[in-house]
C-alpha positions as CSV (number, residue, x, y, z in Angstrom):
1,X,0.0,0.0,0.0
2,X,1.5,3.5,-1.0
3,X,0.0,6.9,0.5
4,X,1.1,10.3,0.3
5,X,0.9,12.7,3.2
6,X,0.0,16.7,3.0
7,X,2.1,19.6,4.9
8,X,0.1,21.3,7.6
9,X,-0.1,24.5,7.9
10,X,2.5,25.5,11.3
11,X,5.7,26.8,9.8
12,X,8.3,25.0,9.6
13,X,10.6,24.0,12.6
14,X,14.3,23.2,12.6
15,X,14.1,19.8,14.2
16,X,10.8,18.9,14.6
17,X,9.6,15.8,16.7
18,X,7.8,14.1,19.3
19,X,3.8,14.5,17.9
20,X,1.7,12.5,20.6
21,X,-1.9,13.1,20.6
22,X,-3.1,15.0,24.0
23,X,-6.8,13.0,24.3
24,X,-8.0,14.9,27.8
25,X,-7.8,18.5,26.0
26,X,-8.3,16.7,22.0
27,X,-5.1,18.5,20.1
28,X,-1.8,17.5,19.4
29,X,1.5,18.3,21.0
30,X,4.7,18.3,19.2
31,X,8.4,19.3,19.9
32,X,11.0,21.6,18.0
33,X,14.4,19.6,20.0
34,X,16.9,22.0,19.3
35,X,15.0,25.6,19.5
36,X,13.4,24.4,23.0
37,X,9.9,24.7,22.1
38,X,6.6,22.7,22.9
39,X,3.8,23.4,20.6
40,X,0.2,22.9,21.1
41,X,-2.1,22.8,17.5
42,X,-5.6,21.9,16.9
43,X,-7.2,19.9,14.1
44,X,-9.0,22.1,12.4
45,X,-11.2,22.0,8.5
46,X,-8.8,22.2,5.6
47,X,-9.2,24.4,2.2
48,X,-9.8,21.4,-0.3
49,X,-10.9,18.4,-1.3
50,X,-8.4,16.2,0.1
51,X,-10.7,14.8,3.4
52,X,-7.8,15.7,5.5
53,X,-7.4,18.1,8.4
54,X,-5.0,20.4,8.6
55,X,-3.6,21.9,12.3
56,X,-3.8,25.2,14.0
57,X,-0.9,26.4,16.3
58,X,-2.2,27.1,19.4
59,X,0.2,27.7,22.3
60,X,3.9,27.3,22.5
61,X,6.4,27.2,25.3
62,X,9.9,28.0,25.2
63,X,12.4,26.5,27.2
64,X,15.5,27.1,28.7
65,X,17.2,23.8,26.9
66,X,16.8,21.4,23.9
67,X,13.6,19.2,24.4
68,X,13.5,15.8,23.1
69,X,9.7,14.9,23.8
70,X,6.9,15.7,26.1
71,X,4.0,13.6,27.1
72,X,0.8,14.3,29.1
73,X,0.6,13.9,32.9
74,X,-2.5,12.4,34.9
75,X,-2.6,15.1,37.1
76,X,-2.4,18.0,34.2
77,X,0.3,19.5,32.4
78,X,3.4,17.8,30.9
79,X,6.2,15.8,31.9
80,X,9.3,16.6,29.3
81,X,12.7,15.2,28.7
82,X,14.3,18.2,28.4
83,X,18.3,18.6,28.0
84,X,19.7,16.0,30.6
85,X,16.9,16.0,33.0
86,X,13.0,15.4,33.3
87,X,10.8,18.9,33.8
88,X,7.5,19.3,34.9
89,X,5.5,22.4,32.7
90,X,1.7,23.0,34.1
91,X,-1.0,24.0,32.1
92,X,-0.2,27.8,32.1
93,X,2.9,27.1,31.0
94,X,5.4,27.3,34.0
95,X,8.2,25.3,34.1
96,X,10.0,23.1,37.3
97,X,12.8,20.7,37.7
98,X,11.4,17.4,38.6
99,X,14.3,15.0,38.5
100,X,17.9,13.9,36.4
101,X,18.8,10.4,35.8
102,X,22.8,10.0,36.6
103,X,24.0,10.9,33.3
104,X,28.3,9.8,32.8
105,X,30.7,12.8,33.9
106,X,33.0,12.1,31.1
107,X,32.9,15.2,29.1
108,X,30.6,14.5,26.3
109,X,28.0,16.7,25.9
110,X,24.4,14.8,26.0
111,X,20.3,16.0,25.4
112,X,17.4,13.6,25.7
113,X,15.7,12.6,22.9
114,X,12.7,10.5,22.1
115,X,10.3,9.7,25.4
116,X,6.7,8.2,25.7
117,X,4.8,6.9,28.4
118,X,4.2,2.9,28.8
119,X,1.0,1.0,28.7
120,X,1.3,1.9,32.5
121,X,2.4,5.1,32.2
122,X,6.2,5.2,33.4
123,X,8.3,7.4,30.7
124,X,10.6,5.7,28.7
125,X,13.3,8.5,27.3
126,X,16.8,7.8,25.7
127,X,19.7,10.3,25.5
128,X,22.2,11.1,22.9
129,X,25.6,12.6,22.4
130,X,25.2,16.2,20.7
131,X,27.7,15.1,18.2
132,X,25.8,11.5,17.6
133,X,29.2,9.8,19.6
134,X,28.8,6.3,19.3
135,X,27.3,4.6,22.4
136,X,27.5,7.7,24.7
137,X,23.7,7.2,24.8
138,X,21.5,5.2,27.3
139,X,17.5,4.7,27.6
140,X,15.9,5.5,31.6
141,X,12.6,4.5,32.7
142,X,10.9,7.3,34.8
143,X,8.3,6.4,37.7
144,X,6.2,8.5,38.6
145,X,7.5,8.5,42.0
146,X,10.8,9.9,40.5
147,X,13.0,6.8,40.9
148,X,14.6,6.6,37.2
149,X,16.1,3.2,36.2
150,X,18.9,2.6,33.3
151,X,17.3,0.0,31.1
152,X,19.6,0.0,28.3
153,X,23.4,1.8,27.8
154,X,25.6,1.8,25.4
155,X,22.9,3.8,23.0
156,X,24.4,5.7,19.8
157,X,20.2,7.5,18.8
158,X,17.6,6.5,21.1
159,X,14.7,7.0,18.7
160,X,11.3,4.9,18.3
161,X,9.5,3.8,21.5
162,X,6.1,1.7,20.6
163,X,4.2,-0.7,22.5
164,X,2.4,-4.0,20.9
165,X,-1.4,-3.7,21.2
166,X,-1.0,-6.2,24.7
167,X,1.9,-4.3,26.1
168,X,4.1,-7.2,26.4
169,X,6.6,-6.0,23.5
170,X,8.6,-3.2,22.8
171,X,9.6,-1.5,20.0
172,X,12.9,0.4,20.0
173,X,15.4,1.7,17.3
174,X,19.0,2.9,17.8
175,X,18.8,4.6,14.9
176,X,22.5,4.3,13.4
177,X,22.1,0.4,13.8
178,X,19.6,0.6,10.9
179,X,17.0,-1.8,12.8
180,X,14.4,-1.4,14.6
181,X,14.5,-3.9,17.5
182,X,11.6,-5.5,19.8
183,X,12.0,-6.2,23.5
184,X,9.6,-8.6,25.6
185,X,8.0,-6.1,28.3
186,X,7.0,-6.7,31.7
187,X,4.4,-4.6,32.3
188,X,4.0,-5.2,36.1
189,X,8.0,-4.0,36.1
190,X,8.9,-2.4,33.0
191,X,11.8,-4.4,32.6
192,X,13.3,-5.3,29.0
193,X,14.6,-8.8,27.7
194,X,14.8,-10.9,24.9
195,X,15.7,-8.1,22.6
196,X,15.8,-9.1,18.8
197,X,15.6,-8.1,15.6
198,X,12.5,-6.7,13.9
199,X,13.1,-4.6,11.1
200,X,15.6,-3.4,8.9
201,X,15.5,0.3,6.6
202,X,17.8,-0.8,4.6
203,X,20.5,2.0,2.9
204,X,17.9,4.2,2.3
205,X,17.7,5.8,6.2
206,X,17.7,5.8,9.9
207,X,14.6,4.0,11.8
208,X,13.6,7.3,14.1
209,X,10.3,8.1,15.8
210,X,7.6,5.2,15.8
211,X,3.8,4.3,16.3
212,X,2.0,0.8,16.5
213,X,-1.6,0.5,15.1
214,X,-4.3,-1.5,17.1
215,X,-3.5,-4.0,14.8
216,X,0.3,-4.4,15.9
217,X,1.8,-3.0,12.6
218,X,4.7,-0.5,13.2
219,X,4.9,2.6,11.7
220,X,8.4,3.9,11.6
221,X,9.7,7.0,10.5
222,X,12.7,6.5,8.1
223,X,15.4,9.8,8.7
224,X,16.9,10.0,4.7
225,X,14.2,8.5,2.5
226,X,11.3,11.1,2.8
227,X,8.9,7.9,4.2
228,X,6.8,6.5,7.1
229,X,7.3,2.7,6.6
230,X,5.0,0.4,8.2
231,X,5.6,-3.2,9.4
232,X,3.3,-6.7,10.5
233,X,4.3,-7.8,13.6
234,X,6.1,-10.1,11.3
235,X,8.0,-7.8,10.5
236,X,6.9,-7.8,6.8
237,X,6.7,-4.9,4.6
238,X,3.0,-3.7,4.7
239,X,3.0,0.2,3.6
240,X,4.5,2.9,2.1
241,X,3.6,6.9,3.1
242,X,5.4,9.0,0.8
243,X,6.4,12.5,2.5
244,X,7.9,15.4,0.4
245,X,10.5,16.1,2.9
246,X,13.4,13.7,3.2
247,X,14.3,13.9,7.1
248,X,11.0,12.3,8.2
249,X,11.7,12.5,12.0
250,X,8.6,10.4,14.0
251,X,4.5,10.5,13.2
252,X,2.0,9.7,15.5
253,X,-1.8,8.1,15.3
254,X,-4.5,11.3,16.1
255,X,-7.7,13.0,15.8
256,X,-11.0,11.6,17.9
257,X,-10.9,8.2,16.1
258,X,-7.1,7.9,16.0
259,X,-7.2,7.3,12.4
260,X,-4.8,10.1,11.4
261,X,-1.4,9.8,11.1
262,X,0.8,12.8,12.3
263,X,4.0,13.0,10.6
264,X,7.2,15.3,12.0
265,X,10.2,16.1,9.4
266,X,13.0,18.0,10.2
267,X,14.8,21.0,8.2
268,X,18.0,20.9,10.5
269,X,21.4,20.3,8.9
270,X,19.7,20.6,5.0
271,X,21.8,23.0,2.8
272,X,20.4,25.9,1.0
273,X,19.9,23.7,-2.1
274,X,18.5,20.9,-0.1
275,X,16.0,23.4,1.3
276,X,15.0,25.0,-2.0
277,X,14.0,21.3,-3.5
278,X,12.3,20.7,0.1
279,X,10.6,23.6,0.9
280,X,8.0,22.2,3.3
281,X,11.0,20.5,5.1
282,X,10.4,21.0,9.1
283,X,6.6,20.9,9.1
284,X,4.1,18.8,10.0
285,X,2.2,16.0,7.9
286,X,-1.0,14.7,7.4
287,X,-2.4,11.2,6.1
288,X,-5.1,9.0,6.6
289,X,-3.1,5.4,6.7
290,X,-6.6,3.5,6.6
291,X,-6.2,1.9,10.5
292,X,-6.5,2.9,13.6
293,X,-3.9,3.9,16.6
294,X,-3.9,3.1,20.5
295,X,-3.8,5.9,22.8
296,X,-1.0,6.6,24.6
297,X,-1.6,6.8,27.9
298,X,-0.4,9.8,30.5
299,X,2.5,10.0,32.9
300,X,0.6,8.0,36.0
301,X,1.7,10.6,38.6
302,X,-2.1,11.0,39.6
303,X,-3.2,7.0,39.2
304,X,-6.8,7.7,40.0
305,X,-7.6,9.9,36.5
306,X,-4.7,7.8,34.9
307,X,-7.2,4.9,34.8
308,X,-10.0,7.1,33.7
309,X,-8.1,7.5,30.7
310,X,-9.4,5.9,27.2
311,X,-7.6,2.8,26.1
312,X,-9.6,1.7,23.1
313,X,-9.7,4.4,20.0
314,X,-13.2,4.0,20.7
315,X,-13.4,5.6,24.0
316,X,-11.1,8.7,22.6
317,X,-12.6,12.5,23.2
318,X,-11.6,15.6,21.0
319,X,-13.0,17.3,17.7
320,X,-11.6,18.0,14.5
């Protein structure tokens, strides 16, 4: 199956990432990592004939440091990997330190970089050397108590965090490996094991950001070939979205039904000629990919409206 996604209307961003669909307040969040912003847009009508949405910027919030991701909490606002450390920003926007995993004194400068919550809602986030240093990188797990637990080192990209439809397997990429790897998950502990191949991009890119359908096919952003591949849970070939932008950084299932696919590209490090063939480089895409997603659920850190969140597409609020 090949599809082809539309720009949205936000400008564009220099390294755009980290869509997640907000379902308690219906719009979508997204990240810009290395101008330290968090942006807020609504789904909105668009001016043609294409069925599709297109977004509205709504808020944004600069920080003080690059921001890999964000994610919803339970009890309002956001939790965001942010630099080397975890922040807390509340709904009007005000930003706290909440807690640093032990990142290595050795002199190598490091940021966070892709983060999302698990099925029960402890943040998984990885790190990265600025200057992509081979294995300088790790991935933490984040309670919502604050403890944060090392659950993989020797990372080059942490990219692509996805969870299978039953929660008991994970879907992870180090991006320079080419692969997209799956982990058995313990969902009572969040610990990893078992980890294996899944999928491989081939020459054509990096693996980055990721989403899995209800139907446990993987979506994965490829960072060089301008695509959103998607995968069986065989790890088959099952779809093509073609994106007019060649550094195709993560995407994201949204809208009330979850049957949009979000997709983040990035216009950092293109050269001016680059840019001129890519003009809509750095914005935001738009597809309908014909499936459905799975919410994502909040940072538990209020576990009595955690569980009142929706965990079926069916049960998911918001308008377009």
């Amino acid at each position: 199956m090949h599809l082809t996604a539309l720009p949205c209307a936000p400008g564009p961003g220099r390294l755009t990432e980290g869509p997640v669909w907000h379902a308690a307040h219906g719009d979508l969040l997204w990240v810009d990592i290395t101008a330290g912003l968090v942006h807020r847009g609504d789904l909105v009508d668009r001016d043609d004939d294409s069925g599709l949405p297109d977004l509205r910027l709504t808020t944004t919030v600069g920080l003080d440091r690059p921001v890999g991701a964000v994610a919803p909490c339970a009890s309002g606002g956001l939790i965001a990997a942010a630099g080397t450390t975890f922040l807390r920003i509340d709904e009007a926007g005000a930003v706290s330190e909440f807690v640093a995993p032990a990142v290595p004194d050795d002199g190598t400068p490091r940021r966070m970089n892709d983060a999302k919550c698990d099925p029960r809602g402890r943040l998984l986030a990885g790190t990265m050397a600025y200057d992509t240093t081979a294995e300088a990188g790790a991935l933490y797990r984040l309670d919502p108590d604050g403890t944060v637990t090392t659950l993989l080192g020797q990372v080059s990209i942490s990219n692509g965090l996805g969870w299978s439809p039953d929660g008991r397997q994970l879907y992870y990429a180090d991006s320079p490996t080419r692969r997209v790897d799956v982990f058995d998950y313990d969902a009572a502990t969040g610990a990893l094991s078992n980890r294996r191949p899944f999928a491989d991009t081939g020459p054509a890119g990096l693996p980055d950001g990721l989403a899995v359908d209800a139907e446990g096919r993987v979506w994965v952003a490829v960072w060089g070939a301008g695509q959103v591949r998607a995968y069986t849970a065989d790890g088959e070939l099952h779809a093509v979205v073609t994106v007019p932008a060649s550094q195709v950084s993560s995407c994201a299932f949204a809208g009330p039904g979850l049957d949009l696919l979000m997709i983040t590209t990035a216009a950092d490090g293109l050269t001016a000629r680059q840019l001129a063939a890519e003009p809509d480089a750095g914005r935001i895409f738009v597809c309908r990919p014909g499936t459905r997603g799975m919410p994502v659920p909040p940072f538990a850190d209020d576990p009595a409206r955690a569980s009142s969140y929706p965990t079926s597409p069916h049960e998911h609020r918001g308008s377009v």
